[in-house]
Structure formats: structure tokens, C-alpha cells
C-alpha positions as protocol buffer text, in pm:
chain_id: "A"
residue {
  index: 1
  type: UNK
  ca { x: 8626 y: 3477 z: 4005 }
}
residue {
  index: 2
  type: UNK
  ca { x: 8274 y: 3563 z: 4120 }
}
residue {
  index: 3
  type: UNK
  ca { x: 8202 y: 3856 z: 4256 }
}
residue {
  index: 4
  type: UNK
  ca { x: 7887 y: 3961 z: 4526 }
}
residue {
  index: 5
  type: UNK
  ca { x: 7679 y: 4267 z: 4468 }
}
residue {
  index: 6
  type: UNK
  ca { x: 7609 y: 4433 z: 4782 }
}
residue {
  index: 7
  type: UNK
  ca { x: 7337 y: 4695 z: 4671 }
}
residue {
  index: 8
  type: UNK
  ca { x: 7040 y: 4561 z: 4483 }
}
residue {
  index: 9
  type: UNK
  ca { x: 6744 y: 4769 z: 4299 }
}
residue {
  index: 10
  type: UNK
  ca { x: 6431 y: 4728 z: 4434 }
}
residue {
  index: 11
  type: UNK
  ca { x: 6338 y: 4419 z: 4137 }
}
residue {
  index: 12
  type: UNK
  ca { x: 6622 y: 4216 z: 4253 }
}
residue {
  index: 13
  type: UNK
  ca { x: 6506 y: 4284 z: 4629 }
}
residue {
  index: 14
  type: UNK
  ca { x: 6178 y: 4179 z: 4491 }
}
residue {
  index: 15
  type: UNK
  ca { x: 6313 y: 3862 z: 4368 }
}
residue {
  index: 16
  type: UNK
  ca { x: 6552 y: 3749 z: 4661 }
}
residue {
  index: 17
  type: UNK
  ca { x: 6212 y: 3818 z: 4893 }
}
residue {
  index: 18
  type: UNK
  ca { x: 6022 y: 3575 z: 4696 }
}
residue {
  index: 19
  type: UNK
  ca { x: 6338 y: 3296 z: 4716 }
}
residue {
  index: 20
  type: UNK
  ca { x: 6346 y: 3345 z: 5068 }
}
residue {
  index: 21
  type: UNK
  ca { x: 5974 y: 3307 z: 5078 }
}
residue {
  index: 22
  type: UNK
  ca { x: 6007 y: 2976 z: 4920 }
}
residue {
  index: 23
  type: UNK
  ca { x: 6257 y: 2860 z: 5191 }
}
residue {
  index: 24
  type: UNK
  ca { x: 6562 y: 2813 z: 5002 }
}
residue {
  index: 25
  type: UNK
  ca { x: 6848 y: 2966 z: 5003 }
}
residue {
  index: 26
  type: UNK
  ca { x: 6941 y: 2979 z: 4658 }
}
residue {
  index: 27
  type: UNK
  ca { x: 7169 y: 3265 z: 4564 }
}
residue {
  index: 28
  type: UNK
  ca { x: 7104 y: 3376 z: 4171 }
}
residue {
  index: 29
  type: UNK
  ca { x: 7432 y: 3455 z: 4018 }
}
residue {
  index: 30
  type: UNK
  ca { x: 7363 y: 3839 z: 3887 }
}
residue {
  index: 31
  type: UNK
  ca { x: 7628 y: 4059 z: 3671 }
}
residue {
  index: 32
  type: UNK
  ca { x: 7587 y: 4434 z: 3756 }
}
residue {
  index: 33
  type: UNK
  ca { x: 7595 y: 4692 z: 3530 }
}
residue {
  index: 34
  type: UNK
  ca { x: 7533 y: 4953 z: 3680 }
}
residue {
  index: 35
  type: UNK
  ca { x: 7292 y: 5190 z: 3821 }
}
residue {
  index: 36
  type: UNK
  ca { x: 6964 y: 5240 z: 3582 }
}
residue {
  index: 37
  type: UNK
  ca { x: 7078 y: 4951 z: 3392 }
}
residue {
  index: 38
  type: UNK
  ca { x: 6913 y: 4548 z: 3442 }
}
residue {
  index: 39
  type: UNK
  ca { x: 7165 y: 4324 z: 3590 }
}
residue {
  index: 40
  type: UNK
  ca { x: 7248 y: 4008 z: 3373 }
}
residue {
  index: 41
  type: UNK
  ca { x: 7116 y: 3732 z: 3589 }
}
residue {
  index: 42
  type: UNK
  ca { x: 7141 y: 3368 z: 3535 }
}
residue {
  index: 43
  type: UNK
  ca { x: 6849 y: 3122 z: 3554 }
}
residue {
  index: 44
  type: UNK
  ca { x: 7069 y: 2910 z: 3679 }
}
residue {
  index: 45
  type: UNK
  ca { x: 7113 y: 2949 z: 4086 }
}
residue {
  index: 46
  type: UNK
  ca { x: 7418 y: 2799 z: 4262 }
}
residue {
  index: 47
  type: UNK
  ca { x: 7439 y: 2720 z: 4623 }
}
């Protein structure tokens, strides 16, 4: 079961700016671990 993240770090804010930018709407599937820590994030988006 997927799950959504609802807060994002200022990176992955970074990075859904520049998606949007590109006018898609590709969604990056991201694993959260945390606060201070990277999220896991595939490089494989899913619509």
C-alpha cells in the first residue's frame, strides 16, 4: 500500500518545483525516513 508524504524538506520542494516546471505531473514515489534523514526516492515516477 503506498503511502503520501504530506511535509517535504526544502530538496524535495526543490525537485517537485522543477517537475511542475516541466509541465508534467509526474508524482516521484519517495519513502520517508524521517526528519534530518534523505528520503528513498525512486527514479522511477508513476502517474
Amino acid at each position: 500500500m503506498e503511502t503520501l508524504i504530506e511535509h517535504h524538506s526544502s530538496e524535495e520542494k526543490k525537485v517537485m518545483m522543477f517537475l511542475s516546471d516541466l509541465g508534467t505531473d509526474l508524482m516521484i514515489e519517495c519513502e520517508d525516513n524521517g526528519p534530518g534523514i534523505p528520503a528513498n526516492c525512486s527514479d522511477r515516477p508513476y502517474l
